[in-house]
Backbone as ProteinMPNN parsed JSONL, in Angstrom:
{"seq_chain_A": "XXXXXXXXXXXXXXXXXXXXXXXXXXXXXXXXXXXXXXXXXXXXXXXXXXXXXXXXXXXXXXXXXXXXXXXXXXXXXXXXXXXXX", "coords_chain_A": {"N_chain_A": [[-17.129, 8.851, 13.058], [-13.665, 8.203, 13.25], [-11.209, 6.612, 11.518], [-8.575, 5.198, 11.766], [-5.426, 3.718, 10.161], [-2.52, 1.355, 9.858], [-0.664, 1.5, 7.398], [1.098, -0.183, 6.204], [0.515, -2.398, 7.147], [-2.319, -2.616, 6.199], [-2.094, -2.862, 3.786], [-0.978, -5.763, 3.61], [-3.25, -7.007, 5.035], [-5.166, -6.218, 2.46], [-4.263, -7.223, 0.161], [-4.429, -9.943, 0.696], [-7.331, -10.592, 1.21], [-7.998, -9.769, -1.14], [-6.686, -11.175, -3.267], [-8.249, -13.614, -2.856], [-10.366, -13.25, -3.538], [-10.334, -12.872, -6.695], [-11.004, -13.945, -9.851], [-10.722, -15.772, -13.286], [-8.63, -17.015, -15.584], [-5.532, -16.229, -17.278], [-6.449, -13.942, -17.883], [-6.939, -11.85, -15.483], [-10.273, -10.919, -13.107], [-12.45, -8.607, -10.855], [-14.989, -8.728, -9.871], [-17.942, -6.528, -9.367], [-19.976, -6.805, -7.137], [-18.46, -8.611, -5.701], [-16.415, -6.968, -4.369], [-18.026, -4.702, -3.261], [-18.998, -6.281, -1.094], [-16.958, -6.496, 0.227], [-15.531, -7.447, 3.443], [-13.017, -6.214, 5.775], [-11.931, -6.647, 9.018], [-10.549, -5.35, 11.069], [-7.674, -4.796, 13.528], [-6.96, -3.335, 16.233], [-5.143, -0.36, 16.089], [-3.023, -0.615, 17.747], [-1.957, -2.771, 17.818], [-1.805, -2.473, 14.747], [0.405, -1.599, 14.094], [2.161, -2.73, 15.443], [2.235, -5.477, 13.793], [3.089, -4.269, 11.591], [5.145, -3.494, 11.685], [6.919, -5.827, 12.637], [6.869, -6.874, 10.128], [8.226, -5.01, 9.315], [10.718, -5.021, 10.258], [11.813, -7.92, 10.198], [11.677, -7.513, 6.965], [13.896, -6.119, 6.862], [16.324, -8.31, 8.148], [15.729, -9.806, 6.612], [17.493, -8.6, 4.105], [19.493, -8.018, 5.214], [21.145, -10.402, 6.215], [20.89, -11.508, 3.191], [23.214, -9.624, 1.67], [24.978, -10.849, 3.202], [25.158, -12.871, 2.482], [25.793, -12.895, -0.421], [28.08, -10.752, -0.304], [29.84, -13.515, 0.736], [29.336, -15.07, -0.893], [31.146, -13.994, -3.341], [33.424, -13.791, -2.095], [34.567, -16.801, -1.647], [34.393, -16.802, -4.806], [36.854, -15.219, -5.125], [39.086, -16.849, -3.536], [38.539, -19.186, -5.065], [39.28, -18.352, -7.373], [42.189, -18.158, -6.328], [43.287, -20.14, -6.278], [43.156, -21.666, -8.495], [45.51, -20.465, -9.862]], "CA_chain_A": [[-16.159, 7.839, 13.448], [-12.235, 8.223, 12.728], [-10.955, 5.693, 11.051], [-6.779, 5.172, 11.853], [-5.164, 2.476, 9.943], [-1.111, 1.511, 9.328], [-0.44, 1.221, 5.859], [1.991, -1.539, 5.978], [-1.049, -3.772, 7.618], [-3.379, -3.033, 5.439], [-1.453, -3.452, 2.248], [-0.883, -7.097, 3.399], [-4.713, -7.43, 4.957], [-5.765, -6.017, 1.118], [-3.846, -8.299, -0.367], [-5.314, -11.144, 0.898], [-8.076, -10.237, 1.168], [-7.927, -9.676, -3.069], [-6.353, -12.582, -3.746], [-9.272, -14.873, -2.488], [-11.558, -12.523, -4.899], [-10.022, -13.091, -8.09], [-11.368, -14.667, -10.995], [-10.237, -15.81, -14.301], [-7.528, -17.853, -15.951], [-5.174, -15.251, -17.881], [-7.13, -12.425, -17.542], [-7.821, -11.793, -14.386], [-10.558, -9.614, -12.879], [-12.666, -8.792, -9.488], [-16.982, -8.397, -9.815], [-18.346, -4.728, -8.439], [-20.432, -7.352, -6.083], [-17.862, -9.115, -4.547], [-15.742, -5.879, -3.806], [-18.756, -4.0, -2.587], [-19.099, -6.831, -0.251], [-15.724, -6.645, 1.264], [-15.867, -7.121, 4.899], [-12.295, -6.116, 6.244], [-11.788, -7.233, 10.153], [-9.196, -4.635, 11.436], [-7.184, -4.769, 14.844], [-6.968, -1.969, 16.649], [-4.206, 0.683, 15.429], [-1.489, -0.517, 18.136], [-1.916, -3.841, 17.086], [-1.295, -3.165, 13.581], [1.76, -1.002, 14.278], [3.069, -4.091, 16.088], [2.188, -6.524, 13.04], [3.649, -3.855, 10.533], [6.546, -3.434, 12.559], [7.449, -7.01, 12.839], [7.237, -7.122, 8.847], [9.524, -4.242, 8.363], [12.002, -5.692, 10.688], [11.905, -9.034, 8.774], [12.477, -7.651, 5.839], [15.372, -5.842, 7.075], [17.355, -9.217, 8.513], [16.4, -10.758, 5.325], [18.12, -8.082, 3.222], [21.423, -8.042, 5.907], [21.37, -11.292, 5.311], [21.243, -11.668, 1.442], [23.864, -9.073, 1.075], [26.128, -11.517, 3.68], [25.57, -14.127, 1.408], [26.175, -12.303, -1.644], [29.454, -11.023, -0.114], [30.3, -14.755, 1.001], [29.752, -15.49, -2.595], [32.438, -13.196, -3.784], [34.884, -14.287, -1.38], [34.071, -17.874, -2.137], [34.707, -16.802, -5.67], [37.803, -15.306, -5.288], [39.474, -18.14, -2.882], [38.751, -20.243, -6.156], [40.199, -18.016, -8.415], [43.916, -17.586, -6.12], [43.371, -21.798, -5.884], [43.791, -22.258, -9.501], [45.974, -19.669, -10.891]], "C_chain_A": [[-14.873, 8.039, 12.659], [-11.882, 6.577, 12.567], [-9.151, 5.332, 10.934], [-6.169, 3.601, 11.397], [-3.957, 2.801, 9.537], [-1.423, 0.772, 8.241], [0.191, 0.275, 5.649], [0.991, -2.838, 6.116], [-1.513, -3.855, 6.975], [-3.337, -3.406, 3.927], [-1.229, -5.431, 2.359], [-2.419, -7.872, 3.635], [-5.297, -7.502, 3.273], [-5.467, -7.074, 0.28], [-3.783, -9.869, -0.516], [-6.768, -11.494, 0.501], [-8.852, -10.067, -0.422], [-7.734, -10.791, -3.747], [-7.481, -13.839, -3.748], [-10.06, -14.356, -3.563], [-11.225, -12.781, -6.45], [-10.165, -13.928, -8.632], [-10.995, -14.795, -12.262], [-9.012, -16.707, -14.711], [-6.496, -16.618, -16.026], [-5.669, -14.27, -17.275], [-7.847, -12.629, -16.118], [-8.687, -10.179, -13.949], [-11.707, -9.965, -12.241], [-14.016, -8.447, -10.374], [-16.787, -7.054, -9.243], [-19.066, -6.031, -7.079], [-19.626, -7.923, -5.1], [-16.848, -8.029, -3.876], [-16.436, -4.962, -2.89], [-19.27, -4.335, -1.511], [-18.204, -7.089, 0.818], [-16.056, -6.221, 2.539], [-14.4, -7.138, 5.291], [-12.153, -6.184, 8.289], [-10.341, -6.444, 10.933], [-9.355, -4.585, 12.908], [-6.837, -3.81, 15.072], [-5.318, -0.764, 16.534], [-3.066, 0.249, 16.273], [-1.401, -2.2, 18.029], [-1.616, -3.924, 15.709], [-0.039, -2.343, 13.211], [2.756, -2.089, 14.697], [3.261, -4.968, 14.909], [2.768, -5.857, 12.026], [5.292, -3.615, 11.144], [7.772, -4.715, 12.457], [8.073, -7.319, 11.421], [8.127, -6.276, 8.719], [11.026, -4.914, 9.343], [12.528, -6.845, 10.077], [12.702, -9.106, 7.806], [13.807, -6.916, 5.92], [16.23, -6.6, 7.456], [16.738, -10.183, 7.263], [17.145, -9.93, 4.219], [19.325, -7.855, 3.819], [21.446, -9.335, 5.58], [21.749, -12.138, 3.973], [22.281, -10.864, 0.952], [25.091, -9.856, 2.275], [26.204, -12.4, 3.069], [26.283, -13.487, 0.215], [28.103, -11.798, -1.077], [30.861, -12.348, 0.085], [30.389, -15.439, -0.241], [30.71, -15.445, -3.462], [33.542, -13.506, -3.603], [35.044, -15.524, -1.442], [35.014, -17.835, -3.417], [36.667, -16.073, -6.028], [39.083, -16.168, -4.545], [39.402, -19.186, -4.175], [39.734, -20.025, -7.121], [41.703, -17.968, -7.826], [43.69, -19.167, -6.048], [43.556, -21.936, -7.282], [44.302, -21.686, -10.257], [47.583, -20.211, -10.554]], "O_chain_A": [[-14.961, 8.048, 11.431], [-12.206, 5.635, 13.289], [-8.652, 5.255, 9.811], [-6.355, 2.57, 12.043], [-3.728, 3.889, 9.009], [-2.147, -0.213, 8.095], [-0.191, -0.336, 4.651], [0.811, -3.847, 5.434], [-1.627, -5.0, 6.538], [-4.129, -3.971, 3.173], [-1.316, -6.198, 1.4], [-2.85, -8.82, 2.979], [-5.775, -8.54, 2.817], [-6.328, -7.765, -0.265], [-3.346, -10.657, -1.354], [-7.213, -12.361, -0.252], [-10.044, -10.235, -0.678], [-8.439, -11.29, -4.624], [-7.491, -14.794, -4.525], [-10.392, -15.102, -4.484], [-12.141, -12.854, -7.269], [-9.612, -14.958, -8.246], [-10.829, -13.654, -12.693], [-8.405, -17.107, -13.718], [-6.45, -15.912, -15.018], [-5.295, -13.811, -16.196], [-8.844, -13.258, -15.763], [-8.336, -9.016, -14.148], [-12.259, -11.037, -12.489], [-13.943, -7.927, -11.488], [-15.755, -6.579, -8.769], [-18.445, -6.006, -6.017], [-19.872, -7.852, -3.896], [-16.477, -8.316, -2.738], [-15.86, -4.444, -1.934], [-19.877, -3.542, -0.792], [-18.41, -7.639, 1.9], [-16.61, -5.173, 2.872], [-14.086, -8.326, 5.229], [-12.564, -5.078, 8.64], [-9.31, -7.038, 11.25], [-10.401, -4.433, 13.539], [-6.304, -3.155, 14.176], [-4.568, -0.869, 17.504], [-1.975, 0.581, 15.809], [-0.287, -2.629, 18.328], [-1.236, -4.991, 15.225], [0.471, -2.441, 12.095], [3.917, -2.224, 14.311], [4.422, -5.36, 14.792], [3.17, -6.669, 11.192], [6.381, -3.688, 10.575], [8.988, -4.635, 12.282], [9.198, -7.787, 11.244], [9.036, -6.613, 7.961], [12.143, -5.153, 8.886], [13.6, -6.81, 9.472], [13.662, -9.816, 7.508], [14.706, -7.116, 5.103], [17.331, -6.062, 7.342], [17.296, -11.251, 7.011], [17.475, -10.638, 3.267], [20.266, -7.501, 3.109], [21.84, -9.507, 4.427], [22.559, -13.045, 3.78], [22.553, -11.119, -0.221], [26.21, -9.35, 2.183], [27.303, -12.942, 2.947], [27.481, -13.723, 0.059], [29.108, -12.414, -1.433], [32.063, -12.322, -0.179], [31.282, -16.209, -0.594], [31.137, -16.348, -4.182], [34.489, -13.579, -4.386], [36.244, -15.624, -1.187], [36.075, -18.458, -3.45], [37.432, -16.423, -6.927], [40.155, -16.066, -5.143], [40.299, -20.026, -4.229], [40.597, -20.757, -7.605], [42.569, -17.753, -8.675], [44.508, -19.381, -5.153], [44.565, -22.637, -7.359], [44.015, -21.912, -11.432], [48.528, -19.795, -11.225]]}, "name": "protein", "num_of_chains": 1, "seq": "XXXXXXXXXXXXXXXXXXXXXXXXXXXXXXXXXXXXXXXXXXXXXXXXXXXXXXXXXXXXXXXXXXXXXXXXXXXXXXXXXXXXX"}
């Protein structure tokens, strides 16, 4: 059996998936039993092209975004500075 999985998916499946497992205050750290028990639930390869897809687009209109704010910041800041010189 071939096994085809997108990496973007499964870094956020894993990551869930981990998070529920973890034990400890401070120090944290996973059992061999409950890892060896991991049951992962994967959607079929053009399904998780679609769901990794969606995330990288995402994070690309939240980083055009944050750099239109950040410019709007600037210009903001200098509109203050020709207002009280």
């Amino acid at each position: 059996m071939i096994l085809i999985l997108h990496i973007p998916y499964l870094m956020v499946l894993l990551e869930k998936k981990l998070n529920e497992l973890f034990r400890g205050g401070t120090q944290i750290y996973v059992n061999y039993p409950a890892v060896s028990n991991l049951k992962l639930e994967l959607p079929k390869i053009e399904e998780q092209q679609k769901i990794g897809s969606f995330f990288k687009q995402l994070d690309n209109t939240i980083t055009l975004h944050q750099r239109k704010l950040d410019l709007l910041k600037e210009q903001k800041k200098g509109f203050l500075q020709k207002m009280f010189v």
